[in-house]
KOLGU-4560 file (N, C-alpha, C; in nm, 3 decimals, padded with zeros to 5 digits):
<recs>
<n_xx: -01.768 n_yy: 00.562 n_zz: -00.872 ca_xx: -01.757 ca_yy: 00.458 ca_zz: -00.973 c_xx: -01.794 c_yy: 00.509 c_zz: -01.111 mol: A seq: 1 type: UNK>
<n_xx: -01.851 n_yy: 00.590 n_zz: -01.140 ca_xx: -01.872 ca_yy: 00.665 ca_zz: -01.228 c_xx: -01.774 c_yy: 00.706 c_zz: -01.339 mol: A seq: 2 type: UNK>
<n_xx: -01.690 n_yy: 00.756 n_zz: -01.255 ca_xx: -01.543 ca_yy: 00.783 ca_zz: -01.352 c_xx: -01.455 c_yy: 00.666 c_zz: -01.403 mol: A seq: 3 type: UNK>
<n_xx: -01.463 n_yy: 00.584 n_zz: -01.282 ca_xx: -01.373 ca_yy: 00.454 ca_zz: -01.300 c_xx: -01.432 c_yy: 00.358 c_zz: -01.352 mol: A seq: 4 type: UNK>
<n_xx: -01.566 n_yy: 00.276 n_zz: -01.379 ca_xx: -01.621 ca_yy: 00.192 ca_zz: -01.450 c_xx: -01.602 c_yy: 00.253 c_zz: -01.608 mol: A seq: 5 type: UNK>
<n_xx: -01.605 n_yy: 00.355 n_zz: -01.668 ca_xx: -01.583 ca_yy: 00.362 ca_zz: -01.824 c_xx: -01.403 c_yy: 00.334 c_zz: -01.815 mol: A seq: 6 type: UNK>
<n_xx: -01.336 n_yy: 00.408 n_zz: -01.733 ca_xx: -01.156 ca_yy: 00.358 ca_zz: -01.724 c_xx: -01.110 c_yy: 00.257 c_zz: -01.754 mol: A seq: 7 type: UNK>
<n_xx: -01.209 n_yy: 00.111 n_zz: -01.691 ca_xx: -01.166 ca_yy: 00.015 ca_zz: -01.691 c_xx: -01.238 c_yy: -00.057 c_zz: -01.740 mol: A seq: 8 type: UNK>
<n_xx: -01.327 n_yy: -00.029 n_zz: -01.877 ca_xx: -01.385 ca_yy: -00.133 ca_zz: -01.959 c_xx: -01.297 c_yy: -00.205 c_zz: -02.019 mol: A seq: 9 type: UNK>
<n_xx: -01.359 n_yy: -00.292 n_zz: -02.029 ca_xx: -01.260 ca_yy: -00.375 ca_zz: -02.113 c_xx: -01.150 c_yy: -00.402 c_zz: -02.070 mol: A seq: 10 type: UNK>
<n_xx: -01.091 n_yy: -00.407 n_zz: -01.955 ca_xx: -00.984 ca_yy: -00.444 ca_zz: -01.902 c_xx: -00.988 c_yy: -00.551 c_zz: -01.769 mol: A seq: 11 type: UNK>
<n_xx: -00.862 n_yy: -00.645 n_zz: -01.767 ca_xx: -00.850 ca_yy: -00.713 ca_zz: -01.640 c_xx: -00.801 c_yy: -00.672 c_zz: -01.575 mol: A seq: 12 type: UNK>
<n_xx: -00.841 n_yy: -00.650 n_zz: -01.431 ca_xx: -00.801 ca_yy: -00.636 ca_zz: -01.327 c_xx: -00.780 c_yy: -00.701 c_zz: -01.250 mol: A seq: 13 type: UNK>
<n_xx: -00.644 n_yy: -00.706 n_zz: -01.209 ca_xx: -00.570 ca_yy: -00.842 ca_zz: -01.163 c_xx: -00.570 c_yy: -00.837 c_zz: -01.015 mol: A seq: 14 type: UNK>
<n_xx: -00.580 n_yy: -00.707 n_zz: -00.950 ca_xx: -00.554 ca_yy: -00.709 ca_zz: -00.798 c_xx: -00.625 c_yy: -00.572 c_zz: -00.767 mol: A seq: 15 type: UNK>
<n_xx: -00.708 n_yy: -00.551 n_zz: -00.644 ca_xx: -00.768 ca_yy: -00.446 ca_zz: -00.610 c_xx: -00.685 c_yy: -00.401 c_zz: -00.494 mol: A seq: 16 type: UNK>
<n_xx: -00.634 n_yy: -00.288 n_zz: -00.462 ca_xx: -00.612 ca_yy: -00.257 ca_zz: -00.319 c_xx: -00.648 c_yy: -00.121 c_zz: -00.251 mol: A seq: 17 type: UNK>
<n_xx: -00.697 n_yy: -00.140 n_zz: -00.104 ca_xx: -00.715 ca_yy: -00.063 ca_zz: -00.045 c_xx: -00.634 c_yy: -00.055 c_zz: 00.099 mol: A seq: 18 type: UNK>
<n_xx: -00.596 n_yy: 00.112 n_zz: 00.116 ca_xx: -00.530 ca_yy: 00.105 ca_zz: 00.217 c_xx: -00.639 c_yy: 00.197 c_zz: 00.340 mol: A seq: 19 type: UNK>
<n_xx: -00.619 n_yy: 00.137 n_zz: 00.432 ca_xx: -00.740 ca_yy: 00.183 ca_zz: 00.559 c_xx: -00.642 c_yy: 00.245 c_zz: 00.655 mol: A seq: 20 type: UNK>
<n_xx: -00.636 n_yy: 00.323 n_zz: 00.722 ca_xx: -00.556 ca_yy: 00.393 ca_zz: 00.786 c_xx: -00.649 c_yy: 00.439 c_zz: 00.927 mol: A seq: 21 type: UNK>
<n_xx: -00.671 n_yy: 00.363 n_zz: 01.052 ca_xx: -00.775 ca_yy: 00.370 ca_zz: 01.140 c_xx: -00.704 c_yy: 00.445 c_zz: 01.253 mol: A seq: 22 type: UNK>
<n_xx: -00.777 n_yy: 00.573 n_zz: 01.278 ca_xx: -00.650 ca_yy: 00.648 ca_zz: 01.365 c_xx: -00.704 c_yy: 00.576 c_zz: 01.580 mol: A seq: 23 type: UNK>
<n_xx: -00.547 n_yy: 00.610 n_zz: 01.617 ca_xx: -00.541 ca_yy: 00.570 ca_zz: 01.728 c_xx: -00.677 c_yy: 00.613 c_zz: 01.805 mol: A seq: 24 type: UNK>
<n_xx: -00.734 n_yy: 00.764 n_zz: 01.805 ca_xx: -00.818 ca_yy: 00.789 ca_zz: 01.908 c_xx: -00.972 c_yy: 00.700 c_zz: 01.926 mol: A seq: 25 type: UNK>
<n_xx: -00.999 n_yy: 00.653 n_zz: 01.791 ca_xx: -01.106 ca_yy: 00.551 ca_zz: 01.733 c_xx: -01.052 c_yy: 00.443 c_zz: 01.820 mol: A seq: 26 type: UNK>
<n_xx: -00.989 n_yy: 00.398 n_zz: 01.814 ca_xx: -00.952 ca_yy: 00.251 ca_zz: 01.886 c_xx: -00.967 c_yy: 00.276 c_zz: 02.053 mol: A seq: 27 type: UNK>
<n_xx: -00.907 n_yy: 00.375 n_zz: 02.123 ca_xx: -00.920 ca_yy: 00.394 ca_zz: 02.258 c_xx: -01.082 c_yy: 00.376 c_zz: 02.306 mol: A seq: 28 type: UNK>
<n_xx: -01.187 n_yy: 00.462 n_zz: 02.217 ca_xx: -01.276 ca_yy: 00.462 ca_zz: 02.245 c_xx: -01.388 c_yy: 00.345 c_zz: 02.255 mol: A seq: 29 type: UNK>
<n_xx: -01.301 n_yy: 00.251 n_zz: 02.162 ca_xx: -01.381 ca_yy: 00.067 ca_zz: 02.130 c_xx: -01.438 c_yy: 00.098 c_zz: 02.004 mol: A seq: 30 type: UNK>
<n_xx: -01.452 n_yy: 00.208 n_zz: 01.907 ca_xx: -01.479 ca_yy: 00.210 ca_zz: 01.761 c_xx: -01.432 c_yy: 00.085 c_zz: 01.695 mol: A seq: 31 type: UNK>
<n_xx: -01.343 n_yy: -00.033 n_zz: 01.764 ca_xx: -01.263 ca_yy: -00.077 ca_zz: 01.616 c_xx: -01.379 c_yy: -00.178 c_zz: 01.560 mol: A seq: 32 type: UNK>
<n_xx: -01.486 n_yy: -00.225 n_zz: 01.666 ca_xx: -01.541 ca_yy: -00.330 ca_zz: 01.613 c_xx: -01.643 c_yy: -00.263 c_zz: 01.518 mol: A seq: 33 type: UNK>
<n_xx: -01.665 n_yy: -00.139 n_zz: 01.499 ca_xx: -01.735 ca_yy: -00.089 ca_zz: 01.385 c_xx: -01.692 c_yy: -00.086 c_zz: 01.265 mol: A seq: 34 type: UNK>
<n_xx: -01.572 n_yy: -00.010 n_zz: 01.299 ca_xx: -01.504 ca_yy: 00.001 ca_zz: 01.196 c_xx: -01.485 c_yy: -00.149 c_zz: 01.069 mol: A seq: 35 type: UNK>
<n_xx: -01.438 n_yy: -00.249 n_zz: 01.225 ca_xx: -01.412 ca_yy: -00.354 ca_zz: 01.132 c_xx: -01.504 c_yy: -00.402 c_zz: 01.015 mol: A seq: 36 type: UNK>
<n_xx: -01.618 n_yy: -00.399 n_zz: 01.108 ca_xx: -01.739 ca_yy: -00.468 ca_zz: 01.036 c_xx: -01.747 c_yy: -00.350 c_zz: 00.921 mol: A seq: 37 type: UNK>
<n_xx: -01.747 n_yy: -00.168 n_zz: 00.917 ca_xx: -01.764 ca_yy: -00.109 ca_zz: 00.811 c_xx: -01.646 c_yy: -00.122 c_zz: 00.676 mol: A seq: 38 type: UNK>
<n_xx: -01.558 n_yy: -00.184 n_zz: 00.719 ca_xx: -01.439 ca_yy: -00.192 ca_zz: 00.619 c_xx: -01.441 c_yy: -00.320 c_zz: 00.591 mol: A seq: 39 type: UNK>
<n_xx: -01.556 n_yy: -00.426 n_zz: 00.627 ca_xx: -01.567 ca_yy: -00.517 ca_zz: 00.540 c_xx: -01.672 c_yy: -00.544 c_zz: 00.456 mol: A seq: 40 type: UNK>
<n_xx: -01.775 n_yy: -00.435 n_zz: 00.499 ca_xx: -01.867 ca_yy: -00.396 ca_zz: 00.388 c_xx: -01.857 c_yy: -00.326 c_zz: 00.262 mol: A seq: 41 type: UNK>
<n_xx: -01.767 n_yy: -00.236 n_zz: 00.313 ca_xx: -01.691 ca_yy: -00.118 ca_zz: 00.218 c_xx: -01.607 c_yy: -00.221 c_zz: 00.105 mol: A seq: 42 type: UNK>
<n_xx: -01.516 n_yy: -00.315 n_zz: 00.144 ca_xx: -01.447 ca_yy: -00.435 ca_zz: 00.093 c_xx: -01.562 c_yy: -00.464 c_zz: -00.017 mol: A seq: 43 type: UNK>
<n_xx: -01.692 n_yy: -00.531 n_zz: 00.016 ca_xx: -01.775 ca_yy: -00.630 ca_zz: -00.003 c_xx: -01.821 c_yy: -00.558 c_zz: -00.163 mol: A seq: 44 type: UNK>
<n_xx: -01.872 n_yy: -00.371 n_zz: -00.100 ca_xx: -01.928 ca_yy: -00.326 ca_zz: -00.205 c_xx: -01.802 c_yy: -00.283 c_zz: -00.336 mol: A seq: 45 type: UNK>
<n_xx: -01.688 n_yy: -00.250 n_zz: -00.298 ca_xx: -01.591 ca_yy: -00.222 ca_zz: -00.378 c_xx: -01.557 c_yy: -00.377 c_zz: -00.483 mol: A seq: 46 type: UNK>
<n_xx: -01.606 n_yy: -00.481 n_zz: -00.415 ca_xx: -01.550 ca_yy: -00.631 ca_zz: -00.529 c_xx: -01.687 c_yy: -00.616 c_zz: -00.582 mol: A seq: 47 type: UNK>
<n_xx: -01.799 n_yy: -00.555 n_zz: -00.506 ca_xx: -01.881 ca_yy: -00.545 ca_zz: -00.653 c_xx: -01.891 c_yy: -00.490 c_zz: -00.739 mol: A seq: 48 type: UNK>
<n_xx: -01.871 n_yy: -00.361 n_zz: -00.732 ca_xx: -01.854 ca_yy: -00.272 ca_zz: -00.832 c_xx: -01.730 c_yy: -00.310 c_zz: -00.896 mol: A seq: 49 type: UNK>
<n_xx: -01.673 n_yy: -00.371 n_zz: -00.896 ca_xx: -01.487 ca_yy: -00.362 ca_zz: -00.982 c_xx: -01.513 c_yy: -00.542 c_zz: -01.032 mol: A seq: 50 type: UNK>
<n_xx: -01.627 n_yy: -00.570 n_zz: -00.993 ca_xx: -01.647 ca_yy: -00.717 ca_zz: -01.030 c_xx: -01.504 c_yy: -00.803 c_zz: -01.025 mol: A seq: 51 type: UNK>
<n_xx: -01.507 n_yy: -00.799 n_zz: -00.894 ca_xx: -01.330 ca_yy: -00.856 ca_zz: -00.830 c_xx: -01.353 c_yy: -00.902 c_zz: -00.698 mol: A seq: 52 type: UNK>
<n_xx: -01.431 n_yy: -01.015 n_zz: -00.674 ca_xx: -01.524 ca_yy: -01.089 ca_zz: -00.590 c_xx: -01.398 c_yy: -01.130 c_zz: -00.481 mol: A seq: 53 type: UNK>
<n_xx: -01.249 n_yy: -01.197 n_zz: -00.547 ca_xx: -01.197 ca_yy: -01.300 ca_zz: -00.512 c_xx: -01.064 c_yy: -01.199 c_zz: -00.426 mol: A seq: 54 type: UNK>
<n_xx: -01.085 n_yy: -01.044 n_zz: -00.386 ca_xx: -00.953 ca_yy: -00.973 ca_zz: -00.376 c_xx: -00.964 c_yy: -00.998 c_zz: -00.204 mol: A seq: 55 type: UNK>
<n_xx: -00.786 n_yy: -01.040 n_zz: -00.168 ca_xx: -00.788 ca_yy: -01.026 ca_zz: -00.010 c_xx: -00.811 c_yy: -00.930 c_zz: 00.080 mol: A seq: 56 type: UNK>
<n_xx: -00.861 n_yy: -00.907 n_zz: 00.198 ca_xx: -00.869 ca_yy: -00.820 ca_zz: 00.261 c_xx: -00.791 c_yy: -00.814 c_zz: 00.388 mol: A seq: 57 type: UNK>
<n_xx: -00.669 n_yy: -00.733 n_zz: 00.392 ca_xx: -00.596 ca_yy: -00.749 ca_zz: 00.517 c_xx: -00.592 c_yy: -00.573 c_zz: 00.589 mol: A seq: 58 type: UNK>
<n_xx: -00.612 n_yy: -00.576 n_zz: 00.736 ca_xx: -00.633 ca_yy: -00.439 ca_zz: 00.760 c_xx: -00.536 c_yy: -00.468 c_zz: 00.912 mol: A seq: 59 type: UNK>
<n_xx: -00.500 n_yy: -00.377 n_zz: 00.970 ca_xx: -00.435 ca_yy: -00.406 ca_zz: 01.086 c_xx: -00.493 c_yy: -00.230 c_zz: 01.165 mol: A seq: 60 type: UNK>
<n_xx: -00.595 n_yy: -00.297 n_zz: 01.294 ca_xx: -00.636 ca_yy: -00.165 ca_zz: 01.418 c_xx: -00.466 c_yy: -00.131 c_zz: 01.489 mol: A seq: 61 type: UNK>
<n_xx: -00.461 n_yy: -00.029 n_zz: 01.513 ca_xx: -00.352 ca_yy: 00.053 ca_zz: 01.584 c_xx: -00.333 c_yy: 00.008 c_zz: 01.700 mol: A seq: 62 type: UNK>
<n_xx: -00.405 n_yy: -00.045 n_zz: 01.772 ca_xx: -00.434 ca_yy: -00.119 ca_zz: 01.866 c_xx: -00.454 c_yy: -00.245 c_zz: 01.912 mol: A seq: 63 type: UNK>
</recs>
């Protein structure tokens, strides 16, 4: 955030996106319910830092 908080002073940011890419062997093993819960923390801390509280979060497990 370092680099990107001076980038985007002063500017609106209209839409945040992240793409999650959760590979198959994670899912076989039952990782996804970690994952899930870590990619909605990861979500949680990224709308804070980008002060973008209100951005959707859609992710789809391989599985």
């Amino acid at each position: 955030m370092t680099k990107v908080k001076p980038a985007i002073e002063d500017q609106k940011i209209n839409t945040v996106t992240l793409i999650w890419m959760q590979g198959e062997r994670d899912a076989r093993v039952k990782h996804g319910k970690v994952y899930s819960e870590s990619l909605k923390r990861l979500r949680a801390q990224l709308a804070r830092d980008l002060n973008h509280e209100n951005s959707p979060l859609r992710y789809r497990s391989p599985m």
